[in-house]
PQR file of N, CA, C, O and H, with PARSE charges and radii, in Angstrom:
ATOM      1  N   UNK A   1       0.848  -1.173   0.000 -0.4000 1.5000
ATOM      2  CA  UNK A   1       0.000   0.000   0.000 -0.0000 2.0000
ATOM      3  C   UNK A   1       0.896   1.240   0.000  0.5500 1.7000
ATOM      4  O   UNK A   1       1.792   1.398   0.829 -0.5500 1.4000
ATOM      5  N   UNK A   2       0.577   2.205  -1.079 -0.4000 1.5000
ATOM      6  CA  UNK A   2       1.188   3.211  -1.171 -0.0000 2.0000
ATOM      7  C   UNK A   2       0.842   4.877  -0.500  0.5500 1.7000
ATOM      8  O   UNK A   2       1.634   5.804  -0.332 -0.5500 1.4000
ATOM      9  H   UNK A   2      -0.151   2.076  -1.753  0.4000 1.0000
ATOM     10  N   UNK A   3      -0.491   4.818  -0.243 -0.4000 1.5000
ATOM     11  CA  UNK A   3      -1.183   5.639   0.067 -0.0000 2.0000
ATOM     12  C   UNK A   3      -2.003   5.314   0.689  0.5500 1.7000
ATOM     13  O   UNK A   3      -2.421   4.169   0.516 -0.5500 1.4000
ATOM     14  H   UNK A   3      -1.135   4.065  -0.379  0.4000 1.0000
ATOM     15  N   UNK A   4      -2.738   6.334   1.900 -0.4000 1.5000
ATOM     16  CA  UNK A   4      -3.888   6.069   2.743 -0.0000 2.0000
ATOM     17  C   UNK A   4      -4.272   7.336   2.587  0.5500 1.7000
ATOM     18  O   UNK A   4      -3.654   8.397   2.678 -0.5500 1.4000
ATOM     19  H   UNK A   4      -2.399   7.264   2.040  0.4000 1.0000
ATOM     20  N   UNK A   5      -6.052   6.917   2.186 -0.4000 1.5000
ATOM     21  CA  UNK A   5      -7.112   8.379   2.077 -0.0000 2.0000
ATOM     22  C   UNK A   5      -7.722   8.576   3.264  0.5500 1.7000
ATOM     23  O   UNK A   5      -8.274   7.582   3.737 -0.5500 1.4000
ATOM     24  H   UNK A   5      -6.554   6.055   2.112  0.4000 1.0000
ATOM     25  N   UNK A   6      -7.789   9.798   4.009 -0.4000 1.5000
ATOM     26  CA  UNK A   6      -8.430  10.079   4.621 -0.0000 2.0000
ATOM     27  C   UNK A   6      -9.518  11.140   4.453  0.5500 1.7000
ATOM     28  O   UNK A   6      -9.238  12.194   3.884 -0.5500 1.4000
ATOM     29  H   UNK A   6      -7.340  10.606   3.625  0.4000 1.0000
ATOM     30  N   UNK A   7     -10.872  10.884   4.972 -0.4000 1.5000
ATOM     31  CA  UNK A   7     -12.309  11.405   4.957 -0.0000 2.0000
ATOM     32  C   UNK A   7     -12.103  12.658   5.554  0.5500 1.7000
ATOM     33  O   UNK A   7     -11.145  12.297   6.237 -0.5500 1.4000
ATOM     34  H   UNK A   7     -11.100  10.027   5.434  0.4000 1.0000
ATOM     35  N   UNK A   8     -12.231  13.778   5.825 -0.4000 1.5000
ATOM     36  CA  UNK A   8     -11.987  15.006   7.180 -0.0000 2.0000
ATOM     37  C   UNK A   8     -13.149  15.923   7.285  0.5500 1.7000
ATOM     38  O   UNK A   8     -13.227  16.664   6.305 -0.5500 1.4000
ATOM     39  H   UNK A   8     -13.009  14.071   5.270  0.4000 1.0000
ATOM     40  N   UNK A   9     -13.853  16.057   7.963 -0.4000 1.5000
ATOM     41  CA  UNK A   9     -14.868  16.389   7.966 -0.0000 2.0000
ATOM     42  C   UNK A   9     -14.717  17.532   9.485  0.5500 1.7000
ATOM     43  O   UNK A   9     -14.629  17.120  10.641 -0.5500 1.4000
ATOM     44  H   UNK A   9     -13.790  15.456   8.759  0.4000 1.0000
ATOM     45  N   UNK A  10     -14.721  19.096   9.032 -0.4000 1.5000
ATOM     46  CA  UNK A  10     -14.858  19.911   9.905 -0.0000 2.0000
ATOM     47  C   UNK A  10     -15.914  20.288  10.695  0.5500 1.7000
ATOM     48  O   UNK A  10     -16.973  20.745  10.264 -0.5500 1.4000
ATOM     49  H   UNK A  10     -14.793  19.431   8.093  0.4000 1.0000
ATOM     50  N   UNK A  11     -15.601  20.076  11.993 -0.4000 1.5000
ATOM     51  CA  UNK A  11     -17.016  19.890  13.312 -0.0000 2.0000
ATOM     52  C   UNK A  11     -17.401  21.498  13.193  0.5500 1.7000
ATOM     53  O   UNK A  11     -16.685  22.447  12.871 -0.5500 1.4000
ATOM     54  H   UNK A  11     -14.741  19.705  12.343  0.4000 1.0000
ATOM     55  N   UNK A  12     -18.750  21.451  13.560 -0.4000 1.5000
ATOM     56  CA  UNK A  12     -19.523  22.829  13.932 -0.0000 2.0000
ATOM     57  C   UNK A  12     -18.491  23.763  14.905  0.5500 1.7000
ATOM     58  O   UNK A  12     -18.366  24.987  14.865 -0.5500 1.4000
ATOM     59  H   UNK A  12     -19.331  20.680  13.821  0.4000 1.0000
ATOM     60  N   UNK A  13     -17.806  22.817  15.774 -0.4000 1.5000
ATOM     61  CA  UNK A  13     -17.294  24.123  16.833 -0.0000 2.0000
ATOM     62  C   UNK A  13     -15.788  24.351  15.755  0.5500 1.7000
ATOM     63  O   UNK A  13     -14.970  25.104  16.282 -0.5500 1.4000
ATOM     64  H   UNK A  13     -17.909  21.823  15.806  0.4000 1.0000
ATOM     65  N   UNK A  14     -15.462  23.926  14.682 -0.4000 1.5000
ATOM     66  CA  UNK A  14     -14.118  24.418  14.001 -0.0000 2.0000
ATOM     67  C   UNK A  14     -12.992  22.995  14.066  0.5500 1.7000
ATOM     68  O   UNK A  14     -12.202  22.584  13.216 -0.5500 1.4000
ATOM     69  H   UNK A  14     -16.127  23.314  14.253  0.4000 1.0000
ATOM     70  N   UNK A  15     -13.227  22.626  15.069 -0.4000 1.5000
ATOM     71  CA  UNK A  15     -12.320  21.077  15.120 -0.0000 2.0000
ATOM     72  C   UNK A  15     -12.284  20.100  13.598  0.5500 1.7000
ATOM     73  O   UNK A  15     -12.730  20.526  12.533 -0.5500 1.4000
ATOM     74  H   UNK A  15     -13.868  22.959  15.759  0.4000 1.0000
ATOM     75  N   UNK A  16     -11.867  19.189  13.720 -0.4000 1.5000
ATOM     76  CA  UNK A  16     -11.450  18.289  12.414 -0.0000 2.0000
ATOM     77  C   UNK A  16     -11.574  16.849  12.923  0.5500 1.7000
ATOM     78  O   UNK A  16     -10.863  16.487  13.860 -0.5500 1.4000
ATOM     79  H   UNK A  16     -11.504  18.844  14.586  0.4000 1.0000
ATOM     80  N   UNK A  17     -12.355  16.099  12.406 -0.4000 1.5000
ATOM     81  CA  UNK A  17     -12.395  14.379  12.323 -0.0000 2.0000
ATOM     82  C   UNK A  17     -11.807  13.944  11.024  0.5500 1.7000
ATOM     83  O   UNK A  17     -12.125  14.521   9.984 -0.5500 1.4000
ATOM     84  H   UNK A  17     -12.933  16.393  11.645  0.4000 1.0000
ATOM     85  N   UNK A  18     -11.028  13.029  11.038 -0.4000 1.5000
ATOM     86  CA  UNK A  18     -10.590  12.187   9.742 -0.0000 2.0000
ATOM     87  C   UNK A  18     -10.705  10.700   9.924  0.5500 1.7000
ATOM     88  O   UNK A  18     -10.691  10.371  11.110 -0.5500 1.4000
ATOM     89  H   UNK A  18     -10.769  12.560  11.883  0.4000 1.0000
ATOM     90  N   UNK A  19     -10.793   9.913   9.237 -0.4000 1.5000
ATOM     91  CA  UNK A  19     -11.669   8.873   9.353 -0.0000 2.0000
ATOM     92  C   UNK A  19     -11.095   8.383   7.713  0.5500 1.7000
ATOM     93  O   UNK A  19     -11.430   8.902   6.648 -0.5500 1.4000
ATOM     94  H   UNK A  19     -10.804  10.180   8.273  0.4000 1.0000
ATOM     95  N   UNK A  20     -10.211   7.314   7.902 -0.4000 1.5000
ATOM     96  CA  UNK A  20      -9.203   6.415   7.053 -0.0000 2.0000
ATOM     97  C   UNK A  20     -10.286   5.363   6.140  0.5500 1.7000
ATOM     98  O   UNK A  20     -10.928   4.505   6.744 -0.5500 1.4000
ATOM     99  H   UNK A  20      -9.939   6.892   8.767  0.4000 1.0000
ATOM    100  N   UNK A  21     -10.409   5.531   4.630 -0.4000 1.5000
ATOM    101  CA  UNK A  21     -11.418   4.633   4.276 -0.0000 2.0000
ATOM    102  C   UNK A  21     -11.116   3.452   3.968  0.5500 1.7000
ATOM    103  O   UNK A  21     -12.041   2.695   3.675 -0.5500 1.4000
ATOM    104  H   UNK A  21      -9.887   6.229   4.139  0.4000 1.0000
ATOM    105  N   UNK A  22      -9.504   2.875   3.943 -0.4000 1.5000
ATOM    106  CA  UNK A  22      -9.538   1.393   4.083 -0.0000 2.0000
ATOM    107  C   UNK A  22      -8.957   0.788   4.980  0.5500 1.7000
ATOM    108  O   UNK A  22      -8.617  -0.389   4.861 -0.5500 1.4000
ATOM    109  H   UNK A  22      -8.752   3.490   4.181  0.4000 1.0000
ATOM    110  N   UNK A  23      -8.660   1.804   6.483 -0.4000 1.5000
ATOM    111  CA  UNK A  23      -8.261   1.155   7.484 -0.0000 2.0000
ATOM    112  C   UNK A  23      -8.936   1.205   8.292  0.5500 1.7000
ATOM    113  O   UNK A  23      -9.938   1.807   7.906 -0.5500 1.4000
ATOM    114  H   UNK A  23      -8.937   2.760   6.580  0.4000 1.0000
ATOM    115  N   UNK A  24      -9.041   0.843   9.531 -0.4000 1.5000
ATOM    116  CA  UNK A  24     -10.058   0.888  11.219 -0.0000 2.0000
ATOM    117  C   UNK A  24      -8.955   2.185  11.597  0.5500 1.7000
ATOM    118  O   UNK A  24      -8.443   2.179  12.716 -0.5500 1.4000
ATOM    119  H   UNK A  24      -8.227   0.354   9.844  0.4000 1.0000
ATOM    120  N   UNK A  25      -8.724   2.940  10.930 -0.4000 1.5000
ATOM    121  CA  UNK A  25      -8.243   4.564  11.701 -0.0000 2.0000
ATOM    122  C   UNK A  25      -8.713   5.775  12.281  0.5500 1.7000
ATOM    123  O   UNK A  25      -8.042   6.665  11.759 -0.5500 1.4000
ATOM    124  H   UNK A  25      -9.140   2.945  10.021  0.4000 1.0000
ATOM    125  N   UNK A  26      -9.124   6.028  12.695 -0.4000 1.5000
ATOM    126  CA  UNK A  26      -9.935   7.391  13.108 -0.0000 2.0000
ATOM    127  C   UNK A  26      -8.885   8.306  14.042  0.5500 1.7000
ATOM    128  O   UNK A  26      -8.008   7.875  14.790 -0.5500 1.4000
ATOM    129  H   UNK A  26      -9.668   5.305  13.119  0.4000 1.0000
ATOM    130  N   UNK A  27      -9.209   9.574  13.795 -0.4000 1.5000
ATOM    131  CA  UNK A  27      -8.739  10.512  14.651 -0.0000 2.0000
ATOM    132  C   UNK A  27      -9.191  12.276  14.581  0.5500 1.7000
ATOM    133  O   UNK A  27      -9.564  12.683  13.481 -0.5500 1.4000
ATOM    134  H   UNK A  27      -9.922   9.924  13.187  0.4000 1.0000
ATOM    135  N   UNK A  28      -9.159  13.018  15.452 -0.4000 1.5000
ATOM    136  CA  UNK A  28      -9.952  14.355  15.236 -0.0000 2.0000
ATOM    137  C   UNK A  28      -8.109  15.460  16.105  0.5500 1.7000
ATOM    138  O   UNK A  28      -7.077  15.145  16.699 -0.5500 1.4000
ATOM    139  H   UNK A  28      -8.857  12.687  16.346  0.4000 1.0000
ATOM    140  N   UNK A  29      -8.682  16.550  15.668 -0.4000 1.5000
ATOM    141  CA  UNK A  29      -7.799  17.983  15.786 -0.0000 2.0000
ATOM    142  C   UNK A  29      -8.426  18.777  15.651  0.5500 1.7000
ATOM    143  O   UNK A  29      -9.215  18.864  14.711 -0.5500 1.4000
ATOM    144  H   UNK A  29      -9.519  16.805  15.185  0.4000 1.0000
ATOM    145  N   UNK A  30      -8.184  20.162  17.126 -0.4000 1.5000
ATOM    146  CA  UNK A  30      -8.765  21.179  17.202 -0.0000 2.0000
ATOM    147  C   UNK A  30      -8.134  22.175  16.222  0.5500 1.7000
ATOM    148  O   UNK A  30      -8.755  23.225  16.058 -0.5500 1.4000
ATOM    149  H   UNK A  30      -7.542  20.091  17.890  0.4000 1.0000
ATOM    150  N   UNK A  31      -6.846  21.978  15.463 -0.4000 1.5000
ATOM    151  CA  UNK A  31      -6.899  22.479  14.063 -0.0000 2.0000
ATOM    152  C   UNK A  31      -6.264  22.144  13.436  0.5500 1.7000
ATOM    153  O   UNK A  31      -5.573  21.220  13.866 -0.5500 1.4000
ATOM    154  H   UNK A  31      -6.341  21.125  15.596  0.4000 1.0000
ATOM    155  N   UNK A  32      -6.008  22.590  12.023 -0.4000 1.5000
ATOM    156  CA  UNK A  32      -5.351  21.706  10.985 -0.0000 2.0000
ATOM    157  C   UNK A  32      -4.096  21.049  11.288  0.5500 1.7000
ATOM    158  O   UNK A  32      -3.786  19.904  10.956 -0.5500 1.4000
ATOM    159  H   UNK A  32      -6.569  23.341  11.674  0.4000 1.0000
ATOM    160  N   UNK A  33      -3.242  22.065  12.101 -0.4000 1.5000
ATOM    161  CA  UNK A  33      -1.416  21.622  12.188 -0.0000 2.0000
ATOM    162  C   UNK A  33      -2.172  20.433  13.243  0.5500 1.7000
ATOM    163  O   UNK A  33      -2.092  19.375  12.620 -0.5500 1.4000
ATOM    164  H   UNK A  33      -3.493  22.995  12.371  0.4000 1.0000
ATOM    165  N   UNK A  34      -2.582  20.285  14.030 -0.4000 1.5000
ATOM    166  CA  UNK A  34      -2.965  19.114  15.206 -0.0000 2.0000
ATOM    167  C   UNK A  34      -3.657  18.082  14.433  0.5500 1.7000
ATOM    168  O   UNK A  34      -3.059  17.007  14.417 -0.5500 1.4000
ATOM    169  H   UNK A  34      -2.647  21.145  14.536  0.4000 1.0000
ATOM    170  N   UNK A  35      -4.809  18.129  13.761 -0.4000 1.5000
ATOM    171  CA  UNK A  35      -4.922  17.108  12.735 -0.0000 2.0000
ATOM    172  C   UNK A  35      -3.555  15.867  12.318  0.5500 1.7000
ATOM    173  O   UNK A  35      -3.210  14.755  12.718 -0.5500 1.4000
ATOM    174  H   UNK A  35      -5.295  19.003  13.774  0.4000 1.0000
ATOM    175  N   UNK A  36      -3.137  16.798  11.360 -0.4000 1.5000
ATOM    176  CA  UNK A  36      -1.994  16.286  10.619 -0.0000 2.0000
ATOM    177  C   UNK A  36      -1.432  15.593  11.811  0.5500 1.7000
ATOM    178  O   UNK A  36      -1.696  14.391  11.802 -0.5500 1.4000
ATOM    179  H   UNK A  36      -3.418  17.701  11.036  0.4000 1.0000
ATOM    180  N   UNK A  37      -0.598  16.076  13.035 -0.4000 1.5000
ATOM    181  CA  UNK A  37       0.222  14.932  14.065 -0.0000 2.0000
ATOM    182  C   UNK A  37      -0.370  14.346  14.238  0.5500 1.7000
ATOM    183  O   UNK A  37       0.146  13.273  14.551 -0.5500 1.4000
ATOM    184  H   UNK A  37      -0.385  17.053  13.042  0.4000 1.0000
ATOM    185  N   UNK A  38      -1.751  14.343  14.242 -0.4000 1.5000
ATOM    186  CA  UNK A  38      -2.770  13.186  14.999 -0.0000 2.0000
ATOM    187  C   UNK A  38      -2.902  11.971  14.164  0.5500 1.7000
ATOM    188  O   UNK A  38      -2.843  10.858  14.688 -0.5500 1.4000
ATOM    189  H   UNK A  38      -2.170  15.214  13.988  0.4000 1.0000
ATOM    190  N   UNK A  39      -3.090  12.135  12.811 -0.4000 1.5000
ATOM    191  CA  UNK A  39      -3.205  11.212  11.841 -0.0000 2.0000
ATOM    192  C   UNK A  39      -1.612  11.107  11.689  0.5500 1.7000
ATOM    193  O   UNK A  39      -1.470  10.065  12.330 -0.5500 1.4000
ATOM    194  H   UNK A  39      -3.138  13.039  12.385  0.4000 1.0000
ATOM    195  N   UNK A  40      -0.909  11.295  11.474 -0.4000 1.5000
ATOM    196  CA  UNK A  40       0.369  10.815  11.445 -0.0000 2.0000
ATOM    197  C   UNK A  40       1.143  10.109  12.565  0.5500 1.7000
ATOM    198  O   UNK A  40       2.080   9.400  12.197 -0.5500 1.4000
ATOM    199  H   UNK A  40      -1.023  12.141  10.954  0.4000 1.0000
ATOM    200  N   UNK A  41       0.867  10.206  13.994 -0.4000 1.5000
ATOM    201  CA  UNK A  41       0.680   9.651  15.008 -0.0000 2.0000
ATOM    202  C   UNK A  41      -0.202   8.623  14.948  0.5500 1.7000
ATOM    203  O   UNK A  41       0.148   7.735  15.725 -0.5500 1.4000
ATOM    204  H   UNK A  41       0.106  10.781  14.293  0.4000 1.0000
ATOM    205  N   UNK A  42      -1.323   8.329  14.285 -0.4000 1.5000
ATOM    206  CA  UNK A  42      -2.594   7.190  14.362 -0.0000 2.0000
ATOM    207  C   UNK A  42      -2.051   6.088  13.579  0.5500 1.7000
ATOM    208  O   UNK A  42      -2.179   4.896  13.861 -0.5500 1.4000
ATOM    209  H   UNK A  42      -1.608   9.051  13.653  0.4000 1.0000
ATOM    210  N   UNK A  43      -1.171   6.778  12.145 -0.4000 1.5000
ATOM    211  CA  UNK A  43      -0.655   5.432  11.548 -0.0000 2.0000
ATOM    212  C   UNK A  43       0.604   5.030  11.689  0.5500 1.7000
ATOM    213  O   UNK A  43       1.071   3.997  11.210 -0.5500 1.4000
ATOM    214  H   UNK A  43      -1.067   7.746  11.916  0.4000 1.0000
ATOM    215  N   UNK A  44       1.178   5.831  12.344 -0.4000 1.5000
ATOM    216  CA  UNK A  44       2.612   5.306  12.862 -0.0000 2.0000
ATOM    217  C   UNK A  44       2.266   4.201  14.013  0.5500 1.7000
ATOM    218  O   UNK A  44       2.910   3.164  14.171 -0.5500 1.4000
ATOM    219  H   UNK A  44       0.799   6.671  12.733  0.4000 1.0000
ATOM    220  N   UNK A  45       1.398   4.509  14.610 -0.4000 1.5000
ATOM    221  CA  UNK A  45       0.548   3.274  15.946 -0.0000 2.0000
ATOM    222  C   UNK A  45      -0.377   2.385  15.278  0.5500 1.7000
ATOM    223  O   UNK A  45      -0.805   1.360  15.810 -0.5500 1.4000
ATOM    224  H   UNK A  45       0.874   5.352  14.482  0.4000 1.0000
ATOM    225  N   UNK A  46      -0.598   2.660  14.450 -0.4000 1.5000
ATOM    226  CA  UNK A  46      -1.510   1.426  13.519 -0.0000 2.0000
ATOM    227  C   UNK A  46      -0.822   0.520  12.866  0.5500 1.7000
ATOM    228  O   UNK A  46      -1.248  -0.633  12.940 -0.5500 1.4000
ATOM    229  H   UNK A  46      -0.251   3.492  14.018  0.4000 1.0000
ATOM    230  N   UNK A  47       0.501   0.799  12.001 -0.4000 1.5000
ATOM    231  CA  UNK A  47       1.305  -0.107  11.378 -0.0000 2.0000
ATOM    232  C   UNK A  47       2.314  -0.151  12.153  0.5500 1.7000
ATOM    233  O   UNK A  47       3.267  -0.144  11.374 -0.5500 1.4000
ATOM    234  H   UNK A  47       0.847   1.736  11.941  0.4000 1.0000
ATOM    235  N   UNK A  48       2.781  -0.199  13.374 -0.4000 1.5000
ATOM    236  CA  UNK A  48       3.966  -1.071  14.323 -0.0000 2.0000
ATOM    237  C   UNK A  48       4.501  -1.493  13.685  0.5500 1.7000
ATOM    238  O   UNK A  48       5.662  -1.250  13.353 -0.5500 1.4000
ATOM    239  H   UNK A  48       2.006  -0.204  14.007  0.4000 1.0000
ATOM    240  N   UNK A  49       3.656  -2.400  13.262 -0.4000 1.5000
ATOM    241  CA  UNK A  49       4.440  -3.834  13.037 -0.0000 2.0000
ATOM    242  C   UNK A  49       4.662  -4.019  11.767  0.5500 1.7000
ATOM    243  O   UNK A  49       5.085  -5.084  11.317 -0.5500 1.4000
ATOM    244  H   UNK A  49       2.714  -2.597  13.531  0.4000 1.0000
ATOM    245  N   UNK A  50       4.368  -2.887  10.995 -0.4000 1.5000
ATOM    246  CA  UNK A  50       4.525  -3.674   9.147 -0.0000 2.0000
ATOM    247  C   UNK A  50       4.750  -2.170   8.560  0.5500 1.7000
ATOM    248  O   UNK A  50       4.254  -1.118   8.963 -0.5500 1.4000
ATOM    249  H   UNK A  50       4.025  -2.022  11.360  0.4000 1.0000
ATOM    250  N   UNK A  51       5.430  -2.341   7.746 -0.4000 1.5000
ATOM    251  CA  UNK A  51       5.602  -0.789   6.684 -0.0000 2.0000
ATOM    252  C   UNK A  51       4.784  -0.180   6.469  0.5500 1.7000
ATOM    253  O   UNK A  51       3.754  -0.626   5.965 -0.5500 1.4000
ATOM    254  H   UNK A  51       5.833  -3.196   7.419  0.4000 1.0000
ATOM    255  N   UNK A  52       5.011   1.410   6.869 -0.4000 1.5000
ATOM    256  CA  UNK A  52       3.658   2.546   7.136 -0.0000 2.0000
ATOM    257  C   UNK A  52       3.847   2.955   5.309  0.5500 1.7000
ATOM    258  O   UNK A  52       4.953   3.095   4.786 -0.5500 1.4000
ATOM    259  H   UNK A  52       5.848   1.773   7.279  0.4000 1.0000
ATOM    260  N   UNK A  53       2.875   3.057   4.758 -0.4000 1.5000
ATOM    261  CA  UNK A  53       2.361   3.183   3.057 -0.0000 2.0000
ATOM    262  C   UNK A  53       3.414   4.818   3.341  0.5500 1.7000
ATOM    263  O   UNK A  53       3.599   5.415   4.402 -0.5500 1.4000
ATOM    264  H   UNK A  53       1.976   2.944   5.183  0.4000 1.0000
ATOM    265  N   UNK A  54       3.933   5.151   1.930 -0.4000 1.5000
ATOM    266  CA  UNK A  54       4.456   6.107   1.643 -0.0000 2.0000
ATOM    267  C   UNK A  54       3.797   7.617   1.508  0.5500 1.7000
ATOM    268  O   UNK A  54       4.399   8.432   0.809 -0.5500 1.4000
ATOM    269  H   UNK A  54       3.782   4.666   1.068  0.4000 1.0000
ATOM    270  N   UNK A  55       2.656   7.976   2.119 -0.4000 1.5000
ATOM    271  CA  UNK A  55       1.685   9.134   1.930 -0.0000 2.0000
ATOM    272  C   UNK A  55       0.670   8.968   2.585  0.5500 1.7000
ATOM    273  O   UNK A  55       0.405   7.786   2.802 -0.5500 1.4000
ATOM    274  H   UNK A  55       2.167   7.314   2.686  0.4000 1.0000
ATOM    275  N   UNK A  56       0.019   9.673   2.973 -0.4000 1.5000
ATOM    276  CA  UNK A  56      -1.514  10.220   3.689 -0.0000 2.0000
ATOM    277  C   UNK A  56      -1.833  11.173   2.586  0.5500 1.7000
ATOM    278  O   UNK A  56      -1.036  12.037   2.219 -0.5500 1.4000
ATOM    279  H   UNK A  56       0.234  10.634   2.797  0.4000 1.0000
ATOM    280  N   UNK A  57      -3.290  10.957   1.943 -0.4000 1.5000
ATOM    281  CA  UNK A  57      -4.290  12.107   1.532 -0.0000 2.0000
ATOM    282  C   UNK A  57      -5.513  12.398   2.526  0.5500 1.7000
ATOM    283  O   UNK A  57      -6.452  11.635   2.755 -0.5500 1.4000
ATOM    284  H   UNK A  57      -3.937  10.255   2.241  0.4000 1.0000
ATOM    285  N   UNK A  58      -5.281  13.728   3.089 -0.4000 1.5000
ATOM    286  CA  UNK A  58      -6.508  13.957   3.985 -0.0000 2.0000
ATOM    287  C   UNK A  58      -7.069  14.895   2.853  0.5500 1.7000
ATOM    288  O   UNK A  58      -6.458  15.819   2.316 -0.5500 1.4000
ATOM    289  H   UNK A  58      -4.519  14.348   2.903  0.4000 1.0000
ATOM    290  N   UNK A  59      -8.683  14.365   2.532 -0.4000 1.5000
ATOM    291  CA  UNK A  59      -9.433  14.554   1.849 -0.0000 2.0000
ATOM    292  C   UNK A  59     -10.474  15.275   2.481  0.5500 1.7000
ATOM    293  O   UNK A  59     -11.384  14.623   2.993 -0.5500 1.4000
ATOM    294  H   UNK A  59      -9.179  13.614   2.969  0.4000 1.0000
ATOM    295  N   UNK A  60     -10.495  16.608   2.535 -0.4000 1.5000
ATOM    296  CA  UNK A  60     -11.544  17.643   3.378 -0.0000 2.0000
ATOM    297  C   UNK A  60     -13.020  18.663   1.858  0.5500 1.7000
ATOM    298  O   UNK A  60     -12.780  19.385   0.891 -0.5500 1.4000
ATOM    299  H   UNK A  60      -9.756  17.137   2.118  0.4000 1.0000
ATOM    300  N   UNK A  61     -14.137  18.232   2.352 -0.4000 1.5000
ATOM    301  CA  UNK A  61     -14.834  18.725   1.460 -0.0000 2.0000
ATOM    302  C   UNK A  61     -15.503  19.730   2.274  0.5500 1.7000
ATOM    303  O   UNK A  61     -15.952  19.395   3.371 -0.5500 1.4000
ATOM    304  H   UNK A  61     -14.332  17.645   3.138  0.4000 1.0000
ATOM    305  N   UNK A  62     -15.641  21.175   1.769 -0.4000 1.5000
ATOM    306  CA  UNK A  62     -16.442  22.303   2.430 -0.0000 2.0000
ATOM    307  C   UNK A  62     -17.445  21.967   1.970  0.5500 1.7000
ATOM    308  O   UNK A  62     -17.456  21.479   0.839 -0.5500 1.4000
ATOM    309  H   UNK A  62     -15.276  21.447   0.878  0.4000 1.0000
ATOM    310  N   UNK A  63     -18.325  22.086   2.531 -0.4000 1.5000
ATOM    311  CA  UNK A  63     -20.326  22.231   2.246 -0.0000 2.0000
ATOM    312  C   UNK A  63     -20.498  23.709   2.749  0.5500 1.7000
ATOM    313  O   UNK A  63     -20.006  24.147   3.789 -0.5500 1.4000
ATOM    314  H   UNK A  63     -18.316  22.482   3.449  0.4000 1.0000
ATOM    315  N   UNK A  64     -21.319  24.457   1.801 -0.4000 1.5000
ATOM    316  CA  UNK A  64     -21.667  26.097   2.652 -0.0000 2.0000
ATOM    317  C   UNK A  64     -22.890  26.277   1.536  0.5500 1.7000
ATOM    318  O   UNK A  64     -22.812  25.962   0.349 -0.5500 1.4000
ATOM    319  H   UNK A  64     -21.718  24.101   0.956  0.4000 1.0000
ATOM    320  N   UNK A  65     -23.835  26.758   2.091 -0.4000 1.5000
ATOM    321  CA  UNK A  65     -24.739  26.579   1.928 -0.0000 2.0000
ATOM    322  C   UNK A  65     -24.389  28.703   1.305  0.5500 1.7000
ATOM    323  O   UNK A  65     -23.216  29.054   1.427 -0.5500 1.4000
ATOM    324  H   UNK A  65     -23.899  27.014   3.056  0.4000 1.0000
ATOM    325  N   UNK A  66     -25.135  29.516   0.888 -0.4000 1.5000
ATOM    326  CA  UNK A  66     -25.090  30.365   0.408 -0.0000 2.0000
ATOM    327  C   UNK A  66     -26.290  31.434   0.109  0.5500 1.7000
ATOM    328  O   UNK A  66     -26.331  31.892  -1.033 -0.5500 1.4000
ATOM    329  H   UNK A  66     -26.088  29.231   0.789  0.4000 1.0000
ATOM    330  N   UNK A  67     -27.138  31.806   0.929 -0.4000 1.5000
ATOM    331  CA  UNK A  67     -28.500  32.021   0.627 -0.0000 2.0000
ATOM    332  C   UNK A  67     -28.265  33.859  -0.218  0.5500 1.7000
ATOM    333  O   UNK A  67     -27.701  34.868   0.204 -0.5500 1.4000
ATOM    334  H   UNK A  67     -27.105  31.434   1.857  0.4000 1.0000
ATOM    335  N   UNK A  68     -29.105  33.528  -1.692 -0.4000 1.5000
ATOM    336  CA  UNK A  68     -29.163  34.656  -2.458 -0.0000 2.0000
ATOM    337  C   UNK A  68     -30.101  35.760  -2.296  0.5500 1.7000
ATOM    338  O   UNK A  68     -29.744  36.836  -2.775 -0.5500 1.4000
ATOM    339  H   UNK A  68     -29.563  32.708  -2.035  0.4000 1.0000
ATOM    340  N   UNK A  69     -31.332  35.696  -1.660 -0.4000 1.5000
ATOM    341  CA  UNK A  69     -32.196  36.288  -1.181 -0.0000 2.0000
ATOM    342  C   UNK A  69     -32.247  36.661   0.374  0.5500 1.7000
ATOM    343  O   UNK A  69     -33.199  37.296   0.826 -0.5500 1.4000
ATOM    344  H   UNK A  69     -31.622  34.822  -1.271  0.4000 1.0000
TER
END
């Protein structure tokens, strides 16, 4: 495995969840730089024991809603 995608989904109070879609990984950060150690910390403790894949994509989609009237 060369890469691991991560889901990131920004909480109402500003915080960050990411959530690994082909591993049992999860992890959250009250902001982006804390994110990143957190997930980089989650798979350095997830693969111990076997070669950590060469990359993380944290994959963050904004939703904003925009009212014209």
């Amino acid at each position: 495995m060369t890469e691991l995608v991560f889901d990131v989904v920004q909480e109402a109070d500003g915080g960050y969840c990411a959530e690994c879609l082909s591993e049992n990984i999860f992890t959250q950060g009250e902001t982006w730089d804390e994110l990143r150690r957190n997930v980089l910390e989650a798979v350095t403790a997830f693969f111990f024991d076997r070669p950590v894949p060469a990359q993380i994509r944290l994959h963050l989609v904004r939703d904003e809603v925009v009212l014209v009237a």
